[in-house]
Biopython code that builds the backbone (N, CA, C, O; Angstrom):
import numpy as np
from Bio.PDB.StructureBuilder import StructureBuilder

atoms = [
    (1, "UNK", "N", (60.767, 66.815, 96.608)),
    (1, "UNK", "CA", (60.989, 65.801, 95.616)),
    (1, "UNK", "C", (62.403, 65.245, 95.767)),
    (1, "UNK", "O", (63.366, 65.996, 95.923)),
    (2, "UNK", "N", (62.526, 63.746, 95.710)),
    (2, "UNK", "CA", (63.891, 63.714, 95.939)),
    (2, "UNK", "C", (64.702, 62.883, 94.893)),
    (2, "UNK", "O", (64.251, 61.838, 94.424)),
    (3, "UNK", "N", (65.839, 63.360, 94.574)),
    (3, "UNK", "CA", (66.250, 63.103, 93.193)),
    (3, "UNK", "C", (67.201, 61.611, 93.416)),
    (3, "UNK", "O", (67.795, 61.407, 94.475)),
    (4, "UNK", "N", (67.240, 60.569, 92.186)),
    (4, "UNK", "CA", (67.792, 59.430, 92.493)),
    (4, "UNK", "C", (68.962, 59.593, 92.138)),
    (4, "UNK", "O", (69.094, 60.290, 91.132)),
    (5, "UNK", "N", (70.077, 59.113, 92.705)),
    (5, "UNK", "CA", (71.098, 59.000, 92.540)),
    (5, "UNK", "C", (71.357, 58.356, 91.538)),
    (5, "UNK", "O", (70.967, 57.200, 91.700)),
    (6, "UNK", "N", (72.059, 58.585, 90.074)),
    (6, "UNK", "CA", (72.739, 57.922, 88.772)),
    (6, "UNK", "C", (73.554, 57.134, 89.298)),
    (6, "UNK", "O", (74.222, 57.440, 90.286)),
    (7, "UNK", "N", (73.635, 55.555, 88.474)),
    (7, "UNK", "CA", (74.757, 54.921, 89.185)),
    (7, "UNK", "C", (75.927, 55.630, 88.456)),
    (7, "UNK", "O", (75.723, 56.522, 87.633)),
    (8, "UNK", "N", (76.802, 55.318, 88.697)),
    (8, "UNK", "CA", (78.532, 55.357, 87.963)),
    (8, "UNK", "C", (78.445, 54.236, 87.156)),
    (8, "UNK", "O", (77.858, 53.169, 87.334)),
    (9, "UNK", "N", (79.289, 54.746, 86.015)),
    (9, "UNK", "CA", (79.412, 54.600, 84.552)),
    (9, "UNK", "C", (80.212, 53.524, 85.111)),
    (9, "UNK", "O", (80.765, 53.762, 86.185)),
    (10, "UNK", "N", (80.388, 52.279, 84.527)),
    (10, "UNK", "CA", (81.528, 51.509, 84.711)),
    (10, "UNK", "C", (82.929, 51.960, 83.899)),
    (10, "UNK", "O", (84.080, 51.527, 83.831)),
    (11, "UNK", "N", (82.502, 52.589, 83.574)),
    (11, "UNK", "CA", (83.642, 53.360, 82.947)),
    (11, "UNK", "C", (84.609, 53.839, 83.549)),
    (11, "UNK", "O", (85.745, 53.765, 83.080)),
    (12, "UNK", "N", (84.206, 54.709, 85.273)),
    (12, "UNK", "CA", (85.231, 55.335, 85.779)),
    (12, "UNK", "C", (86.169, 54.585, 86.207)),
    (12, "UNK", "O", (87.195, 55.049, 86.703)),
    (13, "UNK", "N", (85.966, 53.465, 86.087)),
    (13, "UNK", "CA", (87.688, 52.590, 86.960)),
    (13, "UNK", "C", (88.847, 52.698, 85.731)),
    (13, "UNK", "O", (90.053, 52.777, 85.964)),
    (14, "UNK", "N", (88.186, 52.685, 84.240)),
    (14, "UNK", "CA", (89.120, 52.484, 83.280)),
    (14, "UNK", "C", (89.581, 54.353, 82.528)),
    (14, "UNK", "O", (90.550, 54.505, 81.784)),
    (15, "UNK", "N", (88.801, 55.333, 82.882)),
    (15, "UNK", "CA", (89.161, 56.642, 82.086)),
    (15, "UNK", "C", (90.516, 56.958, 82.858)),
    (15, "UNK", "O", (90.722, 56.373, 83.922)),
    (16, "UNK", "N", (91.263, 57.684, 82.459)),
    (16, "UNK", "CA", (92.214, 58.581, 82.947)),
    (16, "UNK", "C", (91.691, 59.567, 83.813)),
    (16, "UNK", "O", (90.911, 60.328, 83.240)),
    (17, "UNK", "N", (91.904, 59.829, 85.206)),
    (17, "UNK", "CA", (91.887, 61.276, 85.028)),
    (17, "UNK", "C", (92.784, 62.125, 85.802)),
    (17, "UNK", "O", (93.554, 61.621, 86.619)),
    (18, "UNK", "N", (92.732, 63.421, 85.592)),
    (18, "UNK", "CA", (93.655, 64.755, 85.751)),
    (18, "UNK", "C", (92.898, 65.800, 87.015)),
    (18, "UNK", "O", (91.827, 66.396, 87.133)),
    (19, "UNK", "N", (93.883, 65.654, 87.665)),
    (19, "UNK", "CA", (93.522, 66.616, 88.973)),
    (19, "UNK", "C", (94.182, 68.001, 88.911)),
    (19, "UNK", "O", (95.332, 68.241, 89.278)),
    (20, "UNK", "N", (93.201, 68.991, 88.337)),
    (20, "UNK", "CA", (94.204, 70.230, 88.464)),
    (20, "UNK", "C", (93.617, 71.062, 89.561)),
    (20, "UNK", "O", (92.442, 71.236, 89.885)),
    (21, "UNK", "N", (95.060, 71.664, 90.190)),
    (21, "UNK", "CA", (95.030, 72.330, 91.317)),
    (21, "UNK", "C", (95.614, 73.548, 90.946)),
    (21, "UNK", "O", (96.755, 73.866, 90.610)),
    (22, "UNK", "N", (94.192, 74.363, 91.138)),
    (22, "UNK", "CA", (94.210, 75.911, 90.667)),
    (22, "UNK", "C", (94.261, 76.824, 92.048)),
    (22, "UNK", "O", (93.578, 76.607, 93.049)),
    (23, "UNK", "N", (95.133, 77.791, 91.895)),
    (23, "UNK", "CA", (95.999, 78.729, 92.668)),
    (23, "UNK", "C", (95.580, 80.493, 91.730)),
    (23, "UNK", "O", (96.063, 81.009, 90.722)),
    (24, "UNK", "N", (94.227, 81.037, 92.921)),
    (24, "UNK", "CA", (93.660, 82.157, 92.106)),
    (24, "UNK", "C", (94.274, 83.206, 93.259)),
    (24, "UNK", "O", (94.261, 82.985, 94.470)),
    (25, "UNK", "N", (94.802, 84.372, 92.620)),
    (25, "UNK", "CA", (95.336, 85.634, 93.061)),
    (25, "UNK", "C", (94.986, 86.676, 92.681)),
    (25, "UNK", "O", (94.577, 86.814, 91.528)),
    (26, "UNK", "N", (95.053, 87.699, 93.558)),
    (26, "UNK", "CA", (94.525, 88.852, 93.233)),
    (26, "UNK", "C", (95.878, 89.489, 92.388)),
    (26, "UNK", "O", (96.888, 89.193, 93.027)),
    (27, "UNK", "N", (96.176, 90.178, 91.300)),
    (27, "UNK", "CA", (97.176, 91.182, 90.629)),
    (27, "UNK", "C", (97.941, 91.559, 91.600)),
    (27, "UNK", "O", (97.695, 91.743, 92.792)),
    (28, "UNK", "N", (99.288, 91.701, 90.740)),
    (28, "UNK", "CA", (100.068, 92.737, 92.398)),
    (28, "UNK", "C", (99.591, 94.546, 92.374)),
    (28, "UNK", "O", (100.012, 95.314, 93.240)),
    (29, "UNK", "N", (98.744, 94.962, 91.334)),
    (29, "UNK", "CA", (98.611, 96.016, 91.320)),
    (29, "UNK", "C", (96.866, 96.904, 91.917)),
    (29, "UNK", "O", (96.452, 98.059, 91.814)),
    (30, "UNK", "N", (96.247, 95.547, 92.559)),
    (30, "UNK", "CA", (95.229, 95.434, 93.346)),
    (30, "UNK", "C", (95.545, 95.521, 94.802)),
    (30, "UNK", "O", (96.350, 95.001, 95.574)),
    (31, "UNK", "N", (94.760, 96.229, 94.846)),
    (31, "UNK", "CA", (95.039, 96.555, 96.826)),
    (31, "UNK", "C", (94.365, 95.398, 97.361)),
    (31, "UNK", "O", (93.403, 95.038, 96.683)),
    (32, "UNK", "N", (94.705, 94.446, 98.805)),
    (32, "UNK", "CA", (94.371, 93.455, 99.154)),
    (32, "UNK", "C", (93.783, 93.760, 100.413)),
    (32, "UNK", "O", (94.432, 93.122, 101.241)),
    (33, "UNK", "N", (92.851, 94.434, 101.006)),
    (33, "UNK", "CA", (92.363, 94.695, 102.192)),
    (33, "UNK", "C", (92.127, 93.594, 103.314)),
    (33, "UNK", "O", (92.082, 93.638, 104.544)),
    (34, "UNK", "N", (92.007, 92.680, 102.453)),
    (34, "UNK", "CA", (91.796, 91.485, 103.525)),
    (34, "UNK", "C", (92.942, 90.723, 103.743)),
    (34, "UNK", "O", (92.808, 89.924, 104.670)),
    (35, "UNK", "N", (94.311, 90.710, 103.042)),
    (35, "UNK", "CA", (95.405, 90.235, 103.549)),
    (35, "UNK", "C", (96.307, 91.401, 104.305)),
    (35, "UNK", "O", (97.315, 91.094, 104.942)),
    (36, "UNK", "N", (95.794, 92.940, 104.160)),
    (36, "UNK", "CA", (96.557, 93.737, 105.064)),
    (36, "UNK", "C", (96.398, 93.356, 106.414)),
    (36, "UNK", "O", (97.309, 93.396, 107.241)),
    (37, "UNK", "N", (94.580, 92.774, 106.767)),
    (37, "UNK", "CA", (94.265, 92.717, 107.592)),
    (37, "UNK", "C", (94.594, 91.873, 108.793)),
    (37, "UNK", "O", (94.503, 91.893, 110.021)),
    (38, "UNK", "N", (94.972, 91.213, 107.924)),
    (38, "UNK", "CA", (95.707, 89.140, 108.254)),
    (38, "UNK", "C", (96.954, 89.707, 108.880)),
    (38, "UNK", "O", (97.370, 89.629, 110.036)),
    (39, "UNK", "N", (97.576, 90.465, 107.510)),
    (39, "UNK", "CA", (99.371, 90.889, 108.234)),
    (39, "UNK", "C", (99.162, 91.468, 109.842)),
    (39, "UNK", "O", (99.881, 91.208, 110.807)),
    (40, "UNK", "N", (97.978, 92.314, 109.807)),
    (40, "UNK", "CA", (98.017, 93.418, 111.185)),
    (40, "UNK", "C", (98.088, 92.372, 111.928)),
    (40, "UNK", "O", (99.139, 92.310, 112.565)),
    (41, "UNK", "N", (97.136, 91.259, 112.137)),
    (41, "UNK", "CA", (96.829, 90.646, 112.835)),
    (41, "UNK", "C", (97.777, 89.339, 113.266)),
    (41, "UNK", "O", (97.377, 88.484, 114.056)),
    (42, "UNK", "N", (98.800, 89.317, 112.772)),
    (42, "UNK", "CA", (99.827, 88.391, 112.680)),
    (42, "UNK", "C", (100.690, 89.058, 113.652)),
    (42, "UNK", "O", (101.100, 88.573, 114.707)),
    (43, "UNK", "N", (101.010, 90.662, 113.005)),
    (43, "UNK", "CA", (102.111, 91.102, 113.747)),
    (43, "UNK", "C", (101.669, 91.526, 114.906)),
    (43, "UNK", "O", (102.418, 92.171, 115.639)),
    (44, "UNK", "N", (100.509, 91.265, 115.231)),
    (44, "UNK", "CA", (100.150, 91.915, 116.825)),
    (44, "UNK", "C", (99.573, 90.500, 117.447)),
    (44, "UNK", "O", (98.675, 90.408, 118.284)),
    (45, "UNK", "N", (100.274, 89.466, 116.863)),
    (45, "UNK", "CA", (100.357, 88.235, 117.824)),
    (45, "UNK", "C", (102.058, 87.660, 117.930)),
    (45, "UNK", "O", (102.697, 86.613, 118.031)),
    (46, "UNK", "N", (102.214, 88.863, 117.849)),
    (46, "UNK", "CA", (104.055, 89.242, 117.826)),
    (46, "UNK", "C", (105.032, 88.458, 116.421)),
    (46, "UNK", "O", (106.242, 88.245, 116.504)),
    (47, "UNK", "N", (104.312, 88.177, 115.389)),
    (47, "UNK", "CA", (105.277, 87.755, 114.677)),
    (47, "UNK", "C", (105.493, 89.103, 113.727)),
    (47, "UNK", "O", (104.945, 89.147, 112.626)),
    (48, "UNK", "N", (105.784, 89.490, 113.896)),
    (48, "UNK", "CA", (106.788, 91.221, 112.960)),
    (48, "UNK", "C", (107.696, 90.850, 112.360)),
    (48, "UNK", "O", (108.527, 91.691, 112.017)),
    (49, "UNK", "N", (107.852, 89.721, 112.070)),
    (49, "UNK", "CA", (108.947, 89.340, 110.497)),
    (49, "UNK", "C", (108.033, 89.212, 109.159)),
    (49, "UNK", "O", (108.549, 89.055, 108.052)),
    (50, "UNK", "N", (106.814, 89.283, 109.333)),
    (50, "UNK", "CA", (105.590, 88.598, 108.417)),
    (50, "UNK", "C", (105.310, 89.930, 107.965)),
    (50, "UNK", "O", (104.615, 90.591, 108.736)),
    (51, "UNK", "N", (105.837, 90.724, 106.452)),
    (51, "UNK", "CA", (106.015, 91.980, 106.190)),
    (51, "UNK", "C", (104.777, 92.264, 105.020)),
    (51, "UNK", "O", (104.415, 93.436, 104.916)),
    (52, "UNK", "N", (104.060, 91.149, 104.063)),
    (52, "UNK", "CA", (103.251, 91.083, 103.291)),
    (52, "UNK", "C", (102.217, 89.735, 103.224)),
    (52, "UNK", "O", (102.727, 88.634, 103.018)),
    (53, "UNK", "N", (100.994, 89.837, 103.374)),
    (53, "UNK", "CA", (100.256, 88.920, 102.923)),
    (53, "UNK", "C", (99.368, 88.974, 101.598)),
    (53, "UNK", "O", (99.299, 90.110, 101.130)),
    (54, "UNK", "N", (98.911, 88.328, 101.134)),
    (54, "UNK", "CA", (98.051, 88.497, 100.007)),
    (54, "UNK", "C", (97.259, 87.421, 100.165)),
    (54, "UNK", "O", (97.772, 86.368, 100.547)),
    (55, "UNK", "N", (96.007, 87.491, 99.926)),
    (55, "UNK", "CA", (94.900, 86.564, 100.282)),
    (55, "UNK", "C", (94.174, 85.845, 98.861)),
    (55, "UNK", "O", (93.559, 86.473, 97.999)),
    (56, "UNK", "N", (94.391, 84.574, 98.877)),
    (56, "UNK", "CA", (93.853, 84.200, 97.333)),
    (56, "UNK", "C", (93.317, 82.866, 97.628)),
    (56, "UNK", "O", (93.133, 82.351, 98.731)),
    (57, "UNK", "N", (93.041, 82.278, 96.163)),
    (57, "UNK", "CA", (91.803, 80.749, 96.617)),
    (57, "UNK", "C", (92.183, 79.772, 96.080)),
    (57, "UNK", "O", (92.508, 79.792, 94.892)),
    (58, "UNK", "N", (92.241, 78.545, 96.918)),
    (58, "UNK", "CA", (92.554, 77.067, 96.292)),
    (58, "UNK", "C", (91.590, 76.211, 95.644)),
    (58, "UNK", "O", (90.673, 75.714, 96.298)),
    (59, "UNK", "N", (91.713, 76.025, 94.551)),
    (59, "UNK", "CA", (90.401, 75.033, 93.422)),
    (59, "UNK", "C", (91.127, 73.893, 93.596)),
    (59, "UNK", "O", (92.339, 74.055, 93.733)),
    (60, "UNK", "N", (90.773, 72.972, 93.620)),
    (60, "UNK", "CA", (90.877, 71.405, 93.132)),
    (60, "UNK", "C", (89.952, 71.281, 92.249)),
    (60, "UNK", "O", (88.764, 71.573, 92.384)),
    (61, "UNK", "N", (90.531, 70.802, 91.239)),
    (61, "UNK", "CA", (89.085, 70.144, 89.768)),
    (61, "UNK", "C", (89.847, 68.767, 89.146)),
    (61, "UNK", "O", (90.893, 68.734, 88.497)),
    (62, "UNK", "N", (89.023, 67.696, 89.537)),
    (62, "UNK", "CA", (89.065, 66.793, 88.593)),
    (62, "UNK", "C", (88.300, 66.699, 86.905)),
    (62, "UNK", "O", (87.199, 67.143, 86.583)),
    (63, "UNK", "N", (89.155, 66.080, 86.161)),
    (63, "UNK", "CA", (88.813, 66.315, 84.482)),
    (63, "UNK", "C", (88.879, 65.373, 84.376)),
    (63, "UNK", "O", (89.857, 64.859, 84.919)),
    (64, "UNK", "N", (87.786, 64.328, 83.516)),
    (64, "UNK", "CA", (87.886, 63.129, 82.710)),
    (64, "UNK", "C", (88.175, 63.368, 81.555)),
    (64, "UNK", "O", (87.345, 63.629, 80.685)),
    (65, "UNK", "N", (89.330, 63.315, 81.401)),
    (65, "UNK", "CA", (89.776, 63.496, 80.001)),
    (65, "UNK", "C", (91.144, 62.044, 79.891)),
    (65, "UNK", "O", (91.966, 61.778, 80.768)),
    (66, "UNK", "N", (91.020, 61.522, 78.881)),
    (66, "UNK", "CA", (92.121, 60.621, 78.326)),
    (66, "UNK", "C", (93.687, 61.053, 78.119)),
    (66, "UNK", "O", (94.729, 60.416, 78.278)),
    (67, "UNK", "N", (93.355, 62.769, 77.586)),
    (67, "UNK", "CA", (94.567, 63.803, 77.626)),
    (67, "UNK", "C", (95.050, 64.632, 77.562)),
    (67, "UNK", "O", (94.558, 65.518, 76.864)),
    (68, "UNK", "N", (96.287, 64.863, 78.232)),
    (68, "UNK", "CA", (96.401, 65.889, 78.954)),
    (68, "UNK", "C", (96.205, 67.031, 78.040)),
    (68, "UNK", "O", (95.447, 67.796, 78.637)),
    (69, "UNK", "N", (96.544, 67.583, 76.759)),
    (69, "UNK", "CA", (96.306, 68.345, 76.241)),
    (69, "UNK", "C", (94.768, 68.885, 76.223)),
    (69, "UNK", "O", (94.487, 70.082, 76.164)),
    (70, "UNK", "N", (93.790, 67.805, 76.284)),
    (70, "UNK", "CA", (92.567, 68.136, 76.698)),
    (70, "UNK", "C", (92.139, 68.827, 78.027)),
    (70, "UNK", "O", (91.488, 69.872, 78.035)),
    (71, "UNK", "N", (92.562, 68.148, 79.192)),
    (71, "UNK", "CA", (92.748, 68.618, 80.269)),
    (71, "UNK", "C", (93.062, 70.013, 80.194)),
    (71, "UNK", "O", (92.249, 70.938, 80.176)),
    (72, "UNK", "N", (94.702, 70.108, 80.137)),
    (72, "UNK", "CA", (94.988, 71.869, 80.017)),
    (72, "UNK", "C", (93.584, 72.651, 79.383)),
    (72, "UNK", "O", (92.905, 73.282, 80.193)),
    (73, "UNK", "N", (93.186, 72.617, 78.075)),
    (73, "UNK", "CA", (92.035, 73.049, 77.639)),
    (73, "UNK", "C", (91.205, 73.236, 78.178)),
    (73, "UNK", "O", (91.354, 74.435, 78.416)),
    (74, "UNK", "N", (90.305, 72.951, 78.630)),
    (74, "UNK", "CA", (88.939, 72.437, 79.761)),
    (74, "UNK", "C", (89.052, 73.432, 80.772)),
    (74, "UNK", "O", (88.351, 74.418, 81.001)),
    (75, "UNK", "N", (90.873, 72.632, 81.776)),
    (75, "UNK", "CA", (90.760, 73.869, 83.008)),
    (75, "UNK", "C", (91.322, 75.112, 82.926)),
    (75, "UNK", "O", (91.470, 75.918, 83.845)),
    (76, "UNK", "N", (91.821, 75.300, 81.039)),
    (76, "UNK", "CA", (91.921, 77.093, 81.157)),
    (76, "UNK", "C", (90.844, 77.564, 80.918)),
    (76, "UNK", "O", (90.584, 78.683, 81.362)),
    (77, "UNK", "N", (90.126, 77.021, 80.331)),
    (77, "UNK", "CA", (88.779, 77.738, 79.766)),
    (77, "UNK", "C", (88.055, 77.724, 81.666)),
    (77, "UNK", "O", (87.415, 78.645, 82.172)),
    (78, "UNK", "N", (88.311, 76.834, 82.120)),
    (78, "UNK", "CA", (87.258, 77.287, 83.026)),
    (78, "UNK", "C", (88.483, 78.432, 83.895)),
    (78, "UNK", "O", (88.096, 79.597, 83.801)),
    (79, "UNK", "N", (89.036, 78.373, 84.219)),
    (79, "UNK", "CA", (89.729, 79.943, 84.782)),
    (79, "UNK", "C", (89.516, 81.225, 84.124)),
    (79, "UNK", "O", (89.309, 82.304, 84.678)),
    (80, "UNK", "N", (89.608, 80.930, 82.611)),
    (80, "UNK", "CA", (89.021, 82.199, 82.125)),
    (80, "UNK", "C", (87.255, 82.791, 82.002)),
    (80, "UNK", "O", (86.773, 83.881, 81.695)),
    (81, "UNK", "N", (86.643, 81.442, 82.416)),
    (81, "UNK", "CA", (85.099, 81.775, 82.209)),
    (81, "UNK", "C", (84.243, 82.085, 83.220)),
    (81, "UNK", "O", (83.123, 82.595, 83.213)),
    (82, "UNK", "N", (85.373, 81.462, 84.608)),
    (82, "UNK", "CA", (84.306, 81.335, 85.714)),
    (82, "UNK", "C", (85.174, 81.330, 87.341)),
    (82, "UNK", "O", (84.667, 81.751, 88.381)),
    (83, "UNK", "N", (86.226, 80.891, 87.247)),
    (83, "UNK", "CA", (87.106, 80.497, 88.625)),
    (83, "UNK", "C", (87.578, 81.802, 88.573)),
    (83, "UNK", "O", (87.098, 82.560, 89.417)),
    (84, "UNK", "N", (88.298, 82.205, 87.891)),
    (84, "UNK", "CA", (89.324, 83.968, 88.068)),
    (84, "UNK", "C", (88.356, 84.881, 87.275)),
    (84, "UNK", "O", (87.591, 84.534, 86.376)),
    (85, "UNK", "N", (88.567, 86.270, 87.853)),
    (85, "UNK", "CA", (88.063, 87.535, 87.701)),
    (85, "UNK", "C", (89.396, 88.197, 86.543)),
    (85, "UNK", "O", (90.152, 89.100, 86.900)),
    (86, "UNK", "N", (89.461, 87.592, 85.264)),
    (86, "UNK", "CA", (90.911, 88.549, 84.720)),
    (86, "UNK", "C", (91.479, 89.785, 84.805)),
    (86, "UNK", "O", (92.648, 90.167, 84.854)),
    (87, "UNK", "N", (90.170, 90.466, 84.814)),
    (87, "UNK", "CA", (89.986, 92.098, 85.372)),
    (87, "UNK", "C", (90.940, 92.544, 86.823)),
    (87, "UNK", "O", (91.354, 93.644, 87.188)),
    (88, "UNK", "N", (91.055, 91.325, 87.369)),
    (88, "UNK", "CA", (91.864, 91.527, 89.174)),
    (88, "UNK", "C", (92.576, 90.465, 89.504)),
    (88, "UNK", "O", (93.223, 90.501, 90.551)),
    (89, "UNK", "N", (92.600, 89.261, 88.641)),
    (89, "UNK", "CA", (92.987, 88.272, 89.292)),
    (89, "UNK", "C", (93.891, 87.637, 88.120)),
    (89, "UNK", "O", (93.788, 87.939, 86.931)),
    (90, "UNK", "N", (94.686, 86.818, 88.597)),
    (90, "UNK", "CA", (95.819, 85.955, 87.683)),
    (90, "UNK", "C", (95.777, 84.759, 88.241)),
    (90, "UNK", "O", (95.768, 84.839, 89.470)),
    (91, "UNK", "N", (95.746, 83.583, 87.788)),
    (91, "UNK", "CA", (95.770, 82.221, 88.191)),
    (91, "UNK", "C", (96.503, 81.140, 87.421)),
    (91, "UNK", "O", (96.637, 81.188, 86.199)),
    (92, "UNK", "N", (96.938, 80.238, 88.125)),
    (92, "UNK", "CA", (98.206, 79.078, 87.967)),
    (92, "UNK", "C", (97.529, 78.159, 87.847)),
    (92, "UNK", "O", (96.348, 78.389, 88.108)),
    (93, "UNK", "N", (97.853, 76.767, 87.434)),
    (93, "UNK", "CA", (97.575, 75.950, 87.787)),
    (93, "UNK", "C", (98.510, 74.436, 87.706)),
    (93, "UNK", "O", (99.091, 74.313, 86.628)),
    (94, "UNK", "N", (98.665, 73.607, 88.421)),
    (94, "UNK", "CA", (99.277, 72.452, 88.090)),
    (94, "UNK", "C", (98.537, 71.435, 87.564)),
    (94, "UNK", "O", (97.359, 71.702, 87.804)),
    (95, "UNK", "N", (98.639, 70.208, 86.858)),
    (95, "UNK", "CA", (98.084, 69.293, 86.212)),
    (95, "UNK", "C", (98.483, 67.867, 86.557)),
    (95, "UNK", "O", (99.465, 67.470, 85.930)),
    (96, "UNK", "N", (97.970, 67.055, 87.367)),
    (96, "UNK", "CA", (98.612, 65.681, 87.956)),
    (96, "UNK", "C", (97.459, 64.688, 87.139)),
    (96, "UNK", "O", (96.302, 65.076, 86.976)),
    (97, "UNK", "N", (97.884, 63.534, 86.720)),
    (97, "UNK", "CA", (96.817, 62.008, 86.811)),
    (97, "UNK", "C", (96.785, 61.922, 88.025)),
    (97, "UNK", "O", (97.539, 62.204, 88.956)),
    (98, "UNK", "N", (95.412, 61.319, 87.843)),
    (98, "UNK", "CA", (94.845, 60.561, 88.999)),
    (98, "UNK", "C", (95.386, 59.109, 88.766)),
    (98, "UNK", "O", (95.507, 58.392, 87.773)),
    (99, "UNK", "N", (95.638, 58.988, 89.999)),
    (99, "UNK", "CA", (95.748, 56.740, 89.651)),
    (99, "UNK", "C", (94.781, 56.485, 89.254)),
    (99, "UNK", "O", (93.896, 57.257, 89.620)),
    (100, "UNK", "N", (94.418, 55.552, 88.498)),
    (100, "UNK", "CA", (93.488, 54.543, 88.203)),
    (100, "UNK", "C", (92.911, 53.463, 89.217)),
    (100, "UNK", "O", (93.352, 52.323, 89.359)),
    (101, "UNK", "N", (91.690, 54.115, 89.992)),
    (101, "UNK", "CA", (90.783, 53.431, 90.830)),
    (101, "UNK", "C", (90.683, 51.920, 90.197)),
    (101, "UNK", "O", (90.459, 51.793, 88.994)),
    (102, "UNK", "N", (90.847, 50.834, 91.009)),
    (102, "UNK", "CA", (90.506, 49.008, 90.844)),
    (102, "UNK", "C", (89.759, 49.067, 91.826)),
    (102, "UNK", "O", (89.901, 49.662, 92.895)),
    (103, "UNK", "N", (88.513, 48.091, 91.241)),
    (103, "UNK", "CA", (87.531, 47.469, 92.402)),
    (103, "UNK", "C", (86.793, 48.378, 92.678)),
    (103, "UNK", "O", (85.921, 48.228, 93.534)),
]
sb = StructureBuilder()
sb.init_structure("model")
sb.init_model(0)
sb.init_chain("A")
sb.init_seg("    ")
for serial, (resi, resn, name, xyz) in enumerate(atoms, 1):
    if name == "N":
        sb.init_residue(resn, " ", resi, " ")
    sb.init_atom(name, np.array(xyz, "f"), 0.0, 1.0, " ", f" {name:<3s}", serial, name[0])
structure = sb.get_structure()
C-alpha cells in the first residue's frame, strides 16, 4: 500500500524554528567498553598521546515552536523520555533558530 505524501502547511515558510543539537554521554562513573576500544586502537596506529576516549551520540532535532522557552521544553522532555538513558547517561544540548525559509 503506498502512502501519499501530505503537502506542507504553507505555514512552514512563516513559523520560527529551533534546531537543537543534542550531545548524549555515557556518566563518568560508567565503564565505556567501546571507547576503551577506540583508545587501543588509536594508540596502536601510533598516536599514544590519545590517553581517554568516551563514546557518545549526536541528535539534531528540529522544533516548530514560535519560542524558545517552548523549544527548551519539548527537547528536555524528549531527552528525558526517550534520547538519554538517565540511569547511564547525561546529555547537553544547544538551542539555535533556524532562518526563515522564502520561496
Amino acid at each position: 500500500m503506498r502512502r501519499e505524501k501530505r503537502p506542507k502547511s504553507p505555514g512552514w515558510m512563516f513559523n520560527p524554528m529551533f534546531v537543537a543539537k543534542v550531545l548524549v554521554t555515557l556518566r563518568k562513573s560508567i565503564l565505556d567498553p567501546q571507547g576503551k576500544a577506540v583508545r587501543g586502537s588509536l594508540q596502536s596506529l601510533g598516536l599514544r598521546e590519545i590517553q581517554d576516549v568516551r563514546i557518545g551520540r549526536f541528535i539534531e532535532v528540529r522544533i516548530d515552536s514560535a519560542a524558545r522557552e517552548d523549544a527548551e521544553r519539548v527537547i528536555d522532555e524528549a531527552c528525558r523520555k526517550l534520547l538519554a538513558n538517565p540511569v547511564m547517561e547525561d546529555y547537553t544540548y544547544t538551542l539555535e533558530k533556524e532562518p526563515v525559509k522564502r520561496g
